[in-house]
C-alpha positions in Angstrom: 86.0 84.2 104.0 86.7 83.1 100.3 88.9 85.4 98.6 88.5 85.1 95.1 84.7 84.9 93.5 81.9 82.6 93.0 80.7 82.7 89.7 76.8 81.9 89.6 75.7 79.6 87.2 72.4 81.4 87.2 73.9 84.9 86.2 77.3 82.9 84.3 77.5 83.7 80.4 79.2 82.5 77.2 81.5 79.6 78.4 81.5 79.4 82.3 77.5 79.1 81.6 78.5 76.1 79.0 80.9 74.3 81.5 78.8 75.0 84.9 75.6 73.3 83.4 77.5 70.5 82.3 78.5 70.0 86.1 75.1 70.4 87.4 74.0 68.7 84.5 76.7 65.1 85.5 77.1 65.8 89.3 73.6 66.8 90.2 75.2 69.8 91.6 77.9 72.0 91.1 80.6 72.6 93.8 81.8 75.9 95.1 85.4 75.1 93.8 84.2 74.6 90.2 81.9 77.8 90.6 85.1 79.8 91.6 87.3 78.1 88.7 84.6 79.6 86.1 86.4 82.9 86.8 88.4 81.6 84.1 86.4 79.4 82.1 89.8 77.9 80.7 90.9 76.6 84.2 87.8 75.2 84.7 87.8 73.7 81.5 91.5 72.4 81.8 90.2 70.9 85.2 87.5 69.2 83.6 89.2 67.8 80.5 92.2 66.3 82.8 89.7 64.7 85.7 87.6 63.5 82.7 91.1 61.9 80.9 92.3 60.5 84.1 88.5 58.8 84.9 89.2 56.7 81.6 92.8 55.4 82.9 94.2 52.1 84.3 93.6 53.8 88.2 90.0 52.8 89.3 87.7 55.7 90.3 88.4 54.5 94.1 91.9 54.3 93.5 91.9 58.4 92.6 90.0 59.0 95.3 92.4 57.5 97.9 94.8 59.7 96.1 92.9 62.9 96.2 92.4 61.8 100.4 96.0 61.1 100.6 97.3 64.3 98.5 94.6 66.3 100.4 95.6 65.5 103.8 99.2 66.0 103.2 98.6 69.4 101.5 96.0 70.2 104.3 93.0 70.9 102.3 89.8 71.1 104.3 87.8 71.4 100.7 89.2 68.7 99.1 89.5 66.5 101.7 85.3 66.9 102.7 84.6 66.7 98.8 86.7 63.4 98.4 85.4 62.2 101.2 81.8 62.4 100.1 82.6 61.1 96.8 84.9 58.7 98.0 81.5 57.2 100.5 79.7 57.6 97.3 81.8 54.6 95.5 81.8 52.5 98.1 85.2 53.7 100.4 84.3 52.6 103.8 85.0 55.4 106.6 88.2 52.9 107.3 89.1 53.4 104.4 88.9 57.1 103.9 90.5 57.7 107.4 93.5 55.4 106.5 94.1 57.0 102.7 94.4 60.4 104.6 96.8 59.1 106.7 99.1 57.0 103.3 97.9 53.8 104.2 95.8 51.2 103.6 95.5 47.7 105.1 95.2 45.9 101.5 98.8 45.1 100.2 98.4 47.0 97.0 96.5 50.1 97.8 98.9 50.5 100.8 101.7 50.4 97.7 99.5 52.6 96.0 99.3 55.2 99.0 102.6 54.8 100.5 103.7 55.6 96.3 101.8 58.6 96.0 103.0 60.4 99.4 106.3 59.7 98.4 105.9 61.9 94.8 104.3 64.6 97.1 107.1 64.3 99.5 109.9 64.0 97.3 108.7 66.8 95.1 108.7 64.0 92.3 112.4 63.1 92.9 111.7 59.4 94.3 114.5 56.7 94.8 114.8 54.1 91.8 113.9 51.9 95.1 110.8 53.5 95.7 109.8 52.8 92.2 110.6 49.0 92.5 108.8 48.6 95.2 105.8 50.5 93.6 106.6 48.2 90.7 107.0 44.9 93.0 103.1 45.1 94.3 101.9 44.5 90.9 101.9 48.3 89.1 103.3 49.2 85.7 104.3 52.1 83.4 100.5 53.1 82.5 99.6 53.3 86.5 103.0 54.8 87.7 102.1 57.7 84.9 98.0 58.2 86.2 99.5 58.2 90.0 101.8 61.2 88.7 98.8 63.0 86.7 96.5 62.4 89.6 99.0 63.5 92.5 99.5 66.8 90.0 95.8 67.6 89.8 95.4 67.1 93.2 98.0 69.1 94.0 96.5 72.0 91.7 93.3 72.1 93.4 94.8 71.7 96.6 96.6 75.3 96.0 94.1 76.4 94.2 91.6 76.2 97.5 94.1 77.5 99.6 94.7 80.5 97.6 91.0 81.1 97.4 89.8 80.2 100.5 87.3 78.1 98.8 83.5 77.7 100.7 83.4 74.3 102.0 80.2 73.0 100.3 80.4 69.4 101.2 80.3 67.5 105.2 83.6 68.9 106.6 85.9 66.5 108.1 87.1 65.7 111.4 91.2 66.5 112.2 93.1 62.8 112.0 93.3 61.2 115.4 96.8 62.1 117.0 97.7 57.9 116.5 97.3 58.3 113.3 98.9 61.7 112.6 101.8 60.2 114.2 101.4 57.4 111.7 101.8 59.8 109.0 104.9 60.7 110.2 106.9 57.5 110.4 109.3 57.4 107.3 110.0 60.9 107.8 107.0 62.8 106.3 103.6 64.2 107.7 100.3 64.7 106.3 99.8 66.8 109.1 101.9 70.2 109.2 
């Protein structure tokens, strides 16, 4: 049952009715996790201003999906991971795809840098080997993209907690547990996606 409150766009006022009009108004809809942020219209407006920066970086919009997949899976977010998963389909992320950014993969050389990168900041709480950054470096990424993976790995994380704490309605196709092969892939350079 979610724990903290949905604010209504029909009954919202003042600000939360400003920003949750402008997210039916772009998405078509407007998910349960923004609905819930408008209990503060400044989170929800924070959200939206750094998604919104982050959309108009060097990462592509797949790219921050397979992030948000990757981040969710590790964190265990059943919300994020169905949304992401959706939105990911919606851009063209093939269920292959999906499946292997949950698990940190990817069988293209540099989104499997890209992957492998970003589980390693969530890992490492940030603190990753000058090694790990070469490598990261090494498949082709510089300054402006090793900055968006730490800015998108952050606001994952963010809405991540910020569903768990809540207990946020899944509004989107829920998603399947990973196949035990590929949890166990998860797990082979000492982490797992899968607590």
């Amino acid at each position: 049952m979610q724990r903290l409150n949905s604010v209504s766009p029909e009954t919202a006022t003042g600000k939360a009715k400003t920003l949750l009009d402008g997210v039916k108004a772009k998405l078509g809809i407007t998910p349960n996790i923004m609905k819930t942020m408008a209990n503060s219209p400044a989170v929800l407006d924070a959200y939206l201003k750094f998604s919104g920066s982050l959309g108009a970086g060097a990462l592509s919009a797949k790219n921050r999906e397979q992030i948000a997949l990757n981040v969710g899976e590790f964190n265990q977010c059943g919300y994020c991971l169905a949304a992401h998963s959706a939105i990911g389909k919606n851009l063209g992320l093939t269920a292959e795809e999906i499946q292997s950014s949950r698990s940190g993969s990817d069988a293209d050389e540099k989104t499997n840098a890209l992957m492998r990168f970003s589980r390693k900041i969530v890992e490492k709480r940030g603190f990753v080997s000058d090694q790990d950054l070469q490598e990261f470096r090494d498949a082709g990424f510089g300054d402006a993209e090793i900055t968006e993976v730490v800015a998108n790995v952050a606001l994952n994380i963010f809405t991540n907690y910020f569903n768990h704490l809540a207990q946020t309605e899944v509004d989107f196709p829920e998603v399947e547990a990973l196949a035990e092969e590929s949890v166990a892939a998860c797990s082979t350079d000492g982490g797992s996606c899968c607590h």
